[in-house]
C-alpha positions as CSV (number, residue, x, y, z in Angstrom):
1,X,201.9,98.2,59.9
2,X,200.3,96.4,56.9
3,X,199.7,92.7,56.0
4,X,198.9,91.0,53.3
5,X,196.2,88.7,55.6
6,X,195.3,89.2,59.3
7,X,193.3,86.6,61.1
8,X,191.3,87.1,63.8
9,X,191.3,83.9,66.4
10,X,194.0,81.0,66.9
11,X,191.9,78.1,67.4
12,X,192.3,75.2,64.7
13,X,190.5,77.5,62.3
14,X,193.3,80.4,62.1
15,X,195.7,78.4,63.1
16,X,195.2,76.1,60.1
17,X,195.3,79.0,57.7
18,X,198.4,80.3,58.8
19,X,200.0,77.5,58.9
20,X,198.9,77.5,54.8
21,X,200.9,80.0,54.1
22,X,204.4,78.6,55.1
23,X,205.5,78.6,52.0
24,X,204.2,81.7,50.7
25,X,206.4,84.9,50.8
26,X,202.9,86.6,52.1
27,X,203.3,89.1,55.6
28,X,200.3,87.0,57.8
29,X,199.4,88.6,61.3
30,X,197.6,86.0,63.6
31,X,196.0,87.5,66.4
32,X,195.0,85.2,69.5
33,X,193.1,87.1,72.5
34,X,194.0,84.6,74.8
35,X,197.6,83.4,76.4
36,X,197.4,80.0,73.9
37,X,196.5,78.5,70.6
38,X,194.2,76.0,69.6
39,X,190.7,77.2,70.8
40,X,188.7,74.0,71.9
41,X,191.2,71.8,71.0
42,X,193.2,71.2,75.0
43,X,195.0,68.2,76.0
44,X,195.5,67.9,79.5
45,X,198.3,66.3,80.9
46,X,197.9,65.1,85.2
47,X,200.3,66.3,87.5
48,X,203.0,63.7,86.3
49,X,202.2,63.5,82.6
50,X,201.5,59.8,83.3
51,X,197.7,60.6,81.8
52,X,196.4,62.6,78.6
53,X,193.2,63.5,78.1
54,X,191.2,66.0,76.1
55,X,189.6,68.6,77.5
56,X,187.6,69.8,74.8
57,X,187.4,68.2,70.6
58,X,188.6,64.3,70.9
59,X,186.8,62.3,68.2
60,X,187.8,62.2,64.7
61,X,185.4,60.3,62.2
62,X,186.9,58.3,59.3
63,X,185.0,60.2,57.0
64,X,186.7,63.6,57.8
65,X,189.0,63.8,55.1
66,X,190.2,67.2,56.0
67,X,191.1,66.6,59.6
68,X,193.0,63.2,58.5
69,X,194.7,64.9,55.7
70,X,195.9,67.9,57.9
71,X,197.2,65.1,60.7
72,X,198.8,62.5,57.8
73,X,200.5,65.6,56.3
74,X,201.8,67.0,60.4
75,X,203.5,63.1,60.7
76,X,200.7,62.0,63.6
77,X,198.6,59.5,61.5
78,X,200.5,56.5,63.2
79,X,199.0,57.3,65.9
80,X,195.3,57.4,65.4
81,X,193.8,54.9,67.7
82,X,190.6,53.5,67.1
83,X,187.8,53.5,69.0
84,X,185.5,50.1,70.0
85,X,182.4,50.9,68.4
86,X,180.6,48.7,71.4
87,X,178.4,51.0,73.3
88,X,176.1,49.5,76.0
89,X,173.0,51.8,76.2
90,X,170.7,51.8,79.7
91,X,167.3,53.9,79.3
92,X,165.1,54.6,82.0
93,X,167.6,52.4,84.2
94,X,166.8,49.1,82.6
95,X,169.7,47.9,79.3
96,X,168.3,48.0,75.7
97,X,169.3,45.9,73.0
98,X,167.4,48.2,70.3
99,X,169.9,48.9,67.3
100,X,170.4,53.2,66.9
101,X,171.5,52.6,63.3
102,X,168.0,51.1,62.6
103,X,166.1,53.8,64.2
104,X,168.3,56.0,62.0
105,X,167.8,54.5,59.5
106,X,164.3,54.2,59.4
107,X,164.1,58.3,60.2
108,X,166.4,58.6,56.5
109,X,164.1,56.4,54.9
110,X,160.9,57.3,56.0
111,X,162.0,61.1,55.6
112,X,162.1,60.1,51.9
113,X,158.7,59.1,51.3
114,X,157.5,62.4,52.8
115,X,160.2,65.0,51.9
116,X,157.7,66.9,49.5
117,X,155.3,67.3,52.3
118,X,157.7,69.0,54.8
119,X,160.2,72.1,55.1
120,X,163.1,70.1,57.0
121,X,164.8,73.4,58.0
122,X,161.8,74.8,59.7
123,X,161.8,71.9,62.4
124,X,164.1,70.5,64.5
125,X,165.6,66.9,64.3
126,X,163.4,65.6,67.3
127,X,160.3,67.0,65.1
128,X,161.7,65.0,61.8
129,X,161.7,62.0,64.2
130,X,158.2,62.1,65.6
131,X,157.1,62.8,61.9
132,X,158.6,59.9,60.2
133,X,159.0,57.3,63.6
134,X,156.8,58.4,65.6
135,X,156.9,60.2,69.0
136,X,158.1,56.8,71.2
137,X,160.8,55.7,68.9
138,X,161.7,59.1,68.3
139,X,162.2,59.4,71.8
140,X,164.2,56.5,72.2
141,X,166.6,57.5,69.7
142,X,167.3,61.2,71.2
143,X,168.4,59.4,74.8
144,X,170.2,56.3,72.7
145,X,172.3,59.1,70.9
146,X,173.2,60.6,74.1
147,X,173.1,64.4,73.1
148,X,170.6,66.5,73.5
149,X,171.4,69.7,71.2
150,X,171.4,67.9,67.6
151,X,168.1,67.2,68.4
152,X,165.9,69.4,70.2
153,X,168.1,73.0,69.2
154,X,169.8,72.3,65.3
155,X,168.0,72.8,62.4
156,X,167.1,69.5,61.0
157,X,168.0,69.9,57.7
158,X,171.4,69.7,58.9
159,X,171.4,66.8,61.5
160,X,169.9,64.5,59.2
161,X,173.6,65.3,57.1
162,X,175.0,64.6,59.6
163,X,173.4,61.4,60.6
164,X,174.0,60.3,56.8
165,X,177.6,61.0,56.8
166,X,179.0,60.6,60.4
167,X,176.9,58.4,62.1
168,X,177.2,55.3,59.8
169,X,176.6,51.3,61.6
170,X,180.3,51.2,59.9
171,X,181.5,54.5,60.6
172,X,184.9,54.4,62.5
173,X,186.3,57.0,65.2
174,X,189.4,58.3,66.1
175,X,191.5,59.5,68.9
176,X,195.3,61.0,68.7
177,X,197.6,59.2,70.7
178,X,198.9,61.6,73.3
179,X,196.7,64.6,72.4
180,X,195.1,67.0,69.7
181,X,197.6,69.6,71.0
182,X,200.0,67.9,68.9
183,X,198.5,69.3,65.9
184,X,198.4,72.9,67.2
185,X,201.9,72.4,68.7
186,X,203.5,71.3,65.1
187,X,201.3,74.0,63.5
188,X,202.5,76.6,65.6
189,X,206.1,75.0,65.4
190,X,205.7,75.6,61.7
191,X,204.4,79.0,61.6
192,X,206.5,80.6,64.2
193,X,209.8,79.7,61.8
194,X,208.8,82.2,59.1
195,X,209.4,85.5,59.3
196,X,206.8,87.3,57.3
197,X,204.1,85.3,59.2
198,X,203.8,86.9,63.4
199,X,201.9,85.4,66.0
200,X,200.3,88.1,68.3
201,X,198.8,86.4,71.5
202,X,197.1,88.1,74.6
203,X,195.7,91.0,71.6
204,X,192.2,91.6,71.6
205,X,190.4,92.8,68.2
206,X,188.3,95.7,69.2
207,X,187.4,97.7,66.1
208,X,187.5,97.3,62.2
209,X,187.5,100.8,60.2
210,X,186.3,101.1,56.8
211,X,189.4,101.9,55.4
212,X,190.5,98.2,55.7
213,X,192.6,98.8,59.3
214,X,191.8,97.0,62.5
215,X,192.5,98.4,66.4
216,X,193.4,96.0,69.2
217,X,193.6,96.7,72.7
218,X,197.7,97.4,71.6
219,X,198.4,98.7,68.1
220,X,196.9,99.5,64.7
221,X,196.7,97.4,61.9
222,X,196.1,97.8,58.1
223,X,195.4,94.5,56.0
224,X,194.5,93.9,52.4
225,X,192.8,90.5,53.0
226,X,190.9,90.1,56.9
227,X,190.1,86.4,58.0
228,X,187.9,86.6,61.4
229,X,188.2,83.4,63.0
230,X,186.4,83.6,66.2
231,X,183.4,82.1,67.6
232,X,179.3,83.1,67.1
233,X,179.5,85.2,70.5
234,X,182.5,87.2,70.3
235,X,181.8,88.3,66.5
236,X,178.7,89.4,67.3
237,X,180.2,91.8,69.8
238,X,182.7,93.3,67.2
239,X,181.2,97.0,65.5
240,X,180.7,96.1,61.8
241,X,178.8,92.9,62.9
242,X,176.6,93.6,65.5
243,X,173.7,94.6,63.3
244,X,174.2,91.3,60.7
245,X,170.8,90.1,61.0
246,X,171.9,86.7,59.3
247,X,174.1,85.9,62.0
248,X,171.8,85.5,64.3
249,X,170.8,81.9,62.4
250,X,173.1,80.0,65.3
251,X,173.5,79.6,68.8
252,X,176.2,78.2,70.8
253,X,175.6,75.4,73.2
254,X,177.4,74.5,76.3
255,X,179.2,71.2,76.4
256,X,180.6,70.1,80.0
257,X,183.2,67.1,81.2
258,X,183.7,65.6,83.9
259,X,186.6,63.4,84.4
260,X,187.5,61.5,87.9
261,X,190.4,59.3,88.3
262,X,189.9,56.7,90.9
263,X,192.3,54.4,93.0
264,X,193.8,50.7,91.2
265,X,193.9,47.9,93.7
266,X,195.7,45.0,92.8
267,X,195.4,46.1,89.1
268,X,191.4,46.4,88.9
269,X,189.8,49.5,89.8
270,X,185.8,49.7,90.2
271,X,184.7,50.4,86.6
272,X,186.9,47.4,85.6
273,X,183.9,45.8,83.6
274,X,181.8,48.9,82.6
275,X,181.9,50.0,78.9
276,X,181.0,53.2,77.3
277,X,177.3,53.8,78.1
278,X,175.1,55.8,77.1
279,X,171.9,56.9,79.3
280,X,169.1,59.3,79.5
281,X,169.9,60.2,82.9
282,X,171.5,63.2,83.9
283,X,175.0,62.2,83.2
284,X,174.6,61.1,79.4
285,X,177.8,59.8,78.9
286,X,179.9,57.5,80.9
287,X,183.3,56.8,79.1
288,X,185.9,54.7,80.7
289,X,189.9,56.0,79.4
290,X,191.7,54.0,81.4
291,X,191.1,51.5,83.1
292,X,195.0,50.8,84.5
293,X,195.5,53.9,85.5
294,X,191.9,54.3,87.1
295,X,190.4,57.5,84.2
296,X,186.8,58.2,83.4
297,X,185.1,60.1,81.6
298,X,182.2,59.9,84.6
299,X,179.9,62.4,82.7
300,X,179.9,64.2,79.5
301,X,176.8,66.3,78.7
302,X,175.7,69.4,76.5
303,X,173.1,71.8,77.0
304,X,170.9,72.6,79.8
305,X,172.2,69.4,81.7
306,X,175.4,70.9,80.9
307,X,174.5,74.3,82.4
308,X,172.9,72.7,85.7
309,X,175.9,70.7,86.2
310,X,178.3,73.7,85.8
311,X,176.1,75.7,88.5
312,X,176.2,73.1,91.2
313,X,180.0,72.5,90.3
314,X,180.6,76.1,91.0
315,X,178.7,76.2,93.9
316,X,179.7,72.9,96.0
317,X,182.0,70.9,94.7
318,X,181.4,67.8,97.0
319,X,177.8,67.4,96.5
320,X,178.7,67.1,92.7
321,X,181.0,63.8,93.4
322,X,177.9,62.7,95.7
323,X,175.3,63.1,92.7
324,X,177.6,61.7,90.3
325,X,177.6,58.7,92.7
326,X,174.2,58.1,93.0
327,X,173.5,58.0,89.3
328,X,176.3,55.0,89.0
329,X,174.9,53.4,91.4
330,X,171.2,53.2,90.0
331,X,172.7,52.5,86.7
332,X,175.3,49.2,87.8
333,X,174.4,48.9,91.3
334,X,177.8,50.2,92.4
335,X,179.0,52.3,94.5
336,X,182.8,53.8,94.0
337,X,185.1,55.2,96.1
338,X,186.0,59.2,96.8
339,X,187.8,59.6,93.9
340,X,191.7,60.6,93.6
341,X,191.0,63.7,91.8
342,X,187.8,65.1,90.1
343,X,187.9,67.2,87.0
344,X,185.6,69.5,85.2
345,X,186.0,71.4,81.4
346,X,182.9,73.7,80.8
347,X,182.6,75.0,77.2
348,X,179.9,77.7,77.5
349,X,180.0,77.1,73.6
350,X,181.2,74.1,73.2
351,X,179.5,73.7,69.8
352,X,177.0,75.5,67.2
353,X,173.7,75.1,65.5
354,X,172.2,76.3,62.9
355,X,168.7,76.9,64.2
356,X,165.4,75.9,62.5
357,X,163.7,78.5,60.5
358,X,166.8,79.2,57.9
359,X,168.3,77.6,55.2
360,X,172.0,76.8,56.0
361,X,173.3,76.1,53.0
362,X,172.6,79.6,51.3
363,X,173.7,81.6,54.6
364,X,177.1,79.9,54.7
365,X,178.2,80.9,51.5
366,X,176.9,84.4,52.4
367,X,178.6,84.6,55.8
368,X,182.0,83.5,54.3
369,X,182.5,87.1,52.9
370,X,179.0,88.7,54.0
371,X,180.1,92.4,52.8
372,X,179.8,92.8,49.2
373,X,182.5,95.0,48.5
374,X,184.8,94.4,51.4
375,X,187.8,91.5,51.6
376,X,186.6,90.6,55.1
377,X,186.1,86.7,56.0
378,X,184.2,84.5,58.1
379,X,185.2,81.1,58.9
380,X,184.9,78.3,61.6
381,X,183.0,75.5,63.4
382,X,180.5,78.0,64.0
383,X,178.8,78.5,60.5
384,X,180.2,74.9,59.2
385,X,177.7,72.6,57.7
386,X,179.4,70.1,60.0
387,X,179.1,71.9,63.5
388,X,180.6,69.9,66.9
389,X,183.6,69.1,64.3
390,X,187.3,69.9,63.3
391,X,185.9,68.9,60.2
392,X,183.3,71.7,60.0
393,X,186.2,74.2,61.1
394,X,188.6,72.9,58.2
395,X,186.4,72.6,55.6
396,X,185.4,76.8,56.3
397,X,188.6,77.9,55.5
398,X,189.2,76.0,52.4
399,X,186.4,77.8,51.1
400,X,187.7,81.0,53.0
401,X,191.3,80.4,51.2
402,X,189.5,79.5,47.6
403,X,188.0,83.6,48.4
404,X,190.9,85.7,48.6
405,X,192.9,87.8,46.6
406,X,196.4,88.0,46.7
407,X,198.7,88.0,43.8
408,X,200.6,84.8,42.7
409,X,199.1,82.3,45.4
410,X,196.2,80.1,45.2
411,X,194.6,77.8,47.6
412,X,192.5,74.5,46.5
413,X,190.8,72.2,48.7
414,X,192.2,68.6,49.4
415,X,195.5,69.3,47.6
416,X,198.5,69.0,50.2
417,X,201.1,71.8,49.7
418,X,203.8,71.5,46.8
419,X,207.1,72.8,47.5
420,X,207.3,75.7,44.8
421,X,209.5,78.7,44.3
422,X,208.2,82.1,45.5
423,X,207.1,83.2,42.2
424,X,204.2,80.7,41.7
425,X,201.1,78.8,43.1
426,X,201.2,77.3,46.0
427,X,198.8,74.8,44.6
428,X,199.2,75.3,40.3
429,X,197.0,72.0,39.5
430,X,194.8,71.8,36.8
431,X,191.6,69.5,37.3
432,X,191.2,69.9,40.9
433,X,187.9,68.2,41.2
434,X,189.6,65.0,40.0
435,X,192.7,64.7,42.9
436,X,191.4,63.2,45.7
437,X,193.5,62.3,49.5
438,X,193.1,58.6,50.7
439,X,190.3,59.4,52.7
440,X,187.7,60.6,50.6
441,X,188.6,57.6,48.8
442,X,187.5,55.6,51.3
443,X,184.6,57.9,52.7
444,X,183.2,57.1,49.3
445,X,182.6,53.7,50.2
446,X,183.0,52.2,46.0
447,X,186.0,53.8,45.6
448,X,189.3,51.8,44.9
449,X,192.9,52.6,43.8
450,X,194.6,50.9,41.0
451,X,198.2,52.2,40.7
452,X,199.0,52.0,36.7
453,X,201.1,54.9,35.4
454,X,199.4,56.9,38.6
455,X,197.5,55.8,41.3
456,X,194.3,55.9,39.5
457,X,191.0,56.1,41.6
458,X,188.2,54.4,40.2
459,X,184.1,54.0,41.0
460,X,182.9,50.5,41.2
461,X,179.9,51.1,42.1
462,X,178.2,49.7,38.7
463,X,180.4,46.1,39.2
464,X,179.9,45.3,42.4
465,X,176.7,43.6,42.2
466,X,177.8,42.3,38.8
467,X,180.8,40.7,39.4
468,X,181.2,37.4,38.7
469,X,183.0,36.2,41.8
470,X,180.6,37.9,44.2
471,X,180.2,41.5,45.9
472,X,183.0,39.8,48.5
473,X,185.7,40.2,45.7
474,X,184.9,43.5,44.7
475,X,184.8,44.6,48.6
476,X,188.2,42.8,49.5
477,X,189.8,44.9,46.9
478,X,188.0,48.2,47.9
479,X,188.8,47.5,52.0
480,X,192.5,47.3,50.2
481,X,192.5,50.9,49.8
482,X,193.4,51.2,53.5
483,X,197.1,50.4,52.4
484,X,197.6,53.8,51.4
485,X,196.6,55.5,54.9
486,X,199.9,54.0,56.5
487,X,201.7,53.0,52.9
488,X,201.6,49.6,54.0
489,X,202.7,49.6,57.1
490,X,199.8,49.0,59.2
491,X,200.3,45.0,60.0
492,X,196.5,44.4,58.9
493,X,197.0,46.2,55.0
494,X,200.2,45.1,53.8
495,X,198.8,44.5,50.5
496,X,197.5,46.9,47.8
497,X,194.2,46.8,45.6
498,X,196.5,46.3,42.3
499,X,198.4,43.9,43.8
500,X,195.3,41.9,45.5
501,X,193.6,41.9,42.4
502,X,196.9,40.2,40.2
503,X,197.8,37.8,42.7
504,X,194.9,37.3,45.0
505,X,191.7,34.8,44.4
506,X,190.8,34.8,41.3
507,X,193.7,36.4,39.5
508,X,194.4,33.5,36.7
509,X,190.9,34.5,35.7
510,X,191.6,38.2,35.6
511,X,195.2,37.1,33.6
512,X,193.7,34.9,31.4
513,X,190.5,37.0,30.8
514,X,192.6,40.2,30.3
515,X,190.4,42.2,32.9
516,X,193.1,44.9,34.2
517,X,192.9,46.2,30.6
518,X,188.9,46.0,29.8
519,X,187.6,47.1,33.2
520,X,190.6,49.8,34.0
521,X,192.3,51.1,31.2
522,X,189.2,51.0,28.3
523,X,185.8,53.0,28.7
524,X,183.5,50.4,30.1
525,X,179.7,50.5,31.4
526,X,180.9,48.8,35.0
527,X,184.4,50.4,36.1
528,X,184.3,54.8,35.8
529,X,187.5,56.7,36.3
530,X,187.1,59.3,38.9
531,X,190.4,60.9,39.7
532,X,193.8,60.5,40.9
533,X,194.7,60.1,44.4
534,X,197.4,62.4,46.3
């Protein structure tokens, strides 16, 4: 049988790209080796669905534009719940008040001043650091951050990215009320009502012939377009890729939770006053979920900790609840009670890195089709230029989708789907570079939206500092733009940037002083049109 596409892998990667082609009239085969979708994406639910937790991907930054996009356009962006950005951090068993973001941002900084002396993507992070901090600090920030892999095993050409754009002092998280699944349900609600696109699950790829066919531990498959979706490890073990010597620029490292819920008496249970902490001792992370119901996150670690926990968990299951114990009890000087039920979720690659000695940036675009003269496609988390993220997976198969060739469909990045008739582009927009979702507008940080005859985004960048009622004026109006994430009905942005800026402080001035037309609608040194938002 032939298809148009066939992807290989239903994590959030394939998933997503089926899911792109609802309204296309294209025959899609998605092929799943395992008995569900969704990959690392797992909600778990406790024996009487009174508790949901994630078992692997939970956080969701505010700069991810895709993943918010994909989860506003599914109907689940009412229930993103923010996370407290307190974060109590004990090193070497004693608190520390020292600020991460200025450790950060002293390593940005400094990196600066030297970046002509240097090859960043020969070193790792924890190198960078001792270079531009030195060897103490530098140490202090690895155990402050709390993982282990971004810097002592990814290149560092790529952590510092991703210390400049996710790890901001302002930088808000996410979680989704009542699971992650819910994407990857609604996706694959979606995808399994069209007929031309199938869903094959328990089907393992074995083989791809040159003759653009496929053999799976079931059938035979022919494909025009082939999408492989799957992780580092199990493409390296399929025929035509085992020999790809650029592949071998990642490695997968283990990520490991360990969740416990614990008995409530009289409404307080023993972690009743502990916070998220962060600590250099073997268990990293300790992240209270909830404290009525008794759930913690009593450990969450990545690579060789991660490992050595997974050994001794499969090996003696109590003396794992007695170490975990002990550690609480040198870090706050209590000790809890046997737990209700303990929980462990071992991800032997729970995320990738691009390792030192390559440059990342010029492999990725090679590995998205790395056969000249073949339509055969790589894409997910693992060779992202945002690893550990949804993000990094979503942003790969934009670029995947941008790639292939199929007759009367298109796919652009950022633009959410437009009902059309079977006969044209899915996405036939002209200027794509200038339509822009909510969220970049807001990752951009000077953006703001000023609905005239469209819902114009503009840079302020050049007026902020300028303005003559104060940077505060220009910032009110930009922190405005958060109308448009619920359309006004978050209780905290009822009001839009247009209407803040007639009616709010300082609005007989802009009246009387005809600003909305000088600074918006006529060519100006201090207000740039950037695009239109979606």
């Amino acid at each position: 049988m032939k298809y148009d596409v066939i992807i290989i892998g239903g994590g959030i990667t394939g998933l997503s790209i089926a899911y792109r082609f609802i309204d296309s009239y294209k025959k899609v085969l998605l092929i799943e080796s395992t008995n569900r979708l969704g990959g690392r994406i797992k909600s778990i639910k406790d024996n009487n669905n009174s508790l949901i937790y994630e078992a692997g991907a939970a956080r969701i930054s505010e700069n991810h534009s895709k993943t918010l996009n994909l989860i506003k356009e599914l109907g689940f962006i009412d229930k993103l719940i923010e996370l407290p950005k307190d974060i109590e951090y004990i090193i070497d068993n004693k608190k520390r008040e020292d600020d991460i973001f200025t450790l950060i941002n002293n390593v940005i900084n400094n990196y600066n001043k030297i970046e002509n002396t240097i090859k960043i993507e020969d070193i790792n992070f924890f190198q960078l650091c001792i270079d531009t901090i030195g060897y103490d600090k530098a140490e202090l920030l690895k155990n402050m951050f709390g993982y282990d892999a971004e810097f002592m095993k990814m290149n560092a050409k790529i952590t510092l990215e991703l210390f400049k754009n996710d790890y901001g002092i302002d930088t808000s998280y996410f979680i989704l009320e009542n699971g992650l699944n819910q994407i990857i349900d609604k996706m694959e609600t979606l995808v399994n009502r069209k007929k031309y696109i199938t869903i094959k699950k328990k089907e393992k790829l074995l083989e791809i012939y040159n003759n653009n066919s496929i053999l799976t531990d079931n059938n035979t498959y022919n494909y025009d377009n082939l999408i492989l979706a799957i992780p580092h490890k199990e493409l390296i073990k399929i025929n035509i890729f085992a020999e790809l010597d650029l592949l071998n620029a990642v490695e997968e490292v283990p990520l490991l939770r360990i969740y416990a819920k614990y008995p409530v008496n009289d409404g307080k249970v023993w972690f009743k006053n502990i916070k998220r902490t962060i600590t250099n001792n073997y268990i990293r992370h300790i992240i209270p979920i909830d404290y009525e119901n008794g759930l913690i996150m009593i450990s969450y670690i990545d690579s060789e900790y991660a490992e050595m926990w997974n050994d001794s968990i499969i090996s003696n299951n109590k003396s794992v609840i007695d170490r975990l114990h002990k550690e609480i009890k040198i870090l706050f000087k209590i000790e809890p009670p046997e737990p209700e039920y303990i929980k462990y979720y071992y991800w032997n690659n729970g995320l990738h890195v691009w390792k030192p000695g390559y440059n990342p940036q010029k492999l990725y675009k090679e590995i998205l089709k790395p056969f000249k003269d073949e339509l055969i496609f790589v894409c997910g988390e693992s060779f992202s230029l945002q690893q550990g993220w949804i993000e990094g997976a979503l942003e790969t198969t934009y670029d995947v989708l941008e790639k292939i060739k199929l007759e009367d469909i298109s796919f652009n990045r950022n633009i959410k789907k437009e009902e059309k008739n079977k006969d044209t582009n899915i996405n036939n927009i002209q200027n794509i570079n200038n339509l822009y979702n909510i969220y970049d507008v807001i990752k951009a940080k000077t953006w703001v939206v000023i609905e005239l005859e469209k819902k114009y985004i503009y840079d302020l960048s050049n007026w902020i500092d300028k303005h003559p009622g104060g940077e505060w004026a220009i910032e009110n109006i930009i922190e405005a733009n958060k109308y448009y994430i619920k359309e006004g009905k978050d209780k905290k942005y009822r009001i839009k940037p247009i209407e803040l800026f007639k009616n709010g402080k300082g609005s007989d001035i802009h009246k009387s002083k005809d600003v909305l037309n000088r600074y918006f609608k006529e060519e100006n040194e201090y207000v740039k049109k950037v695009g239109i938002l979606i």
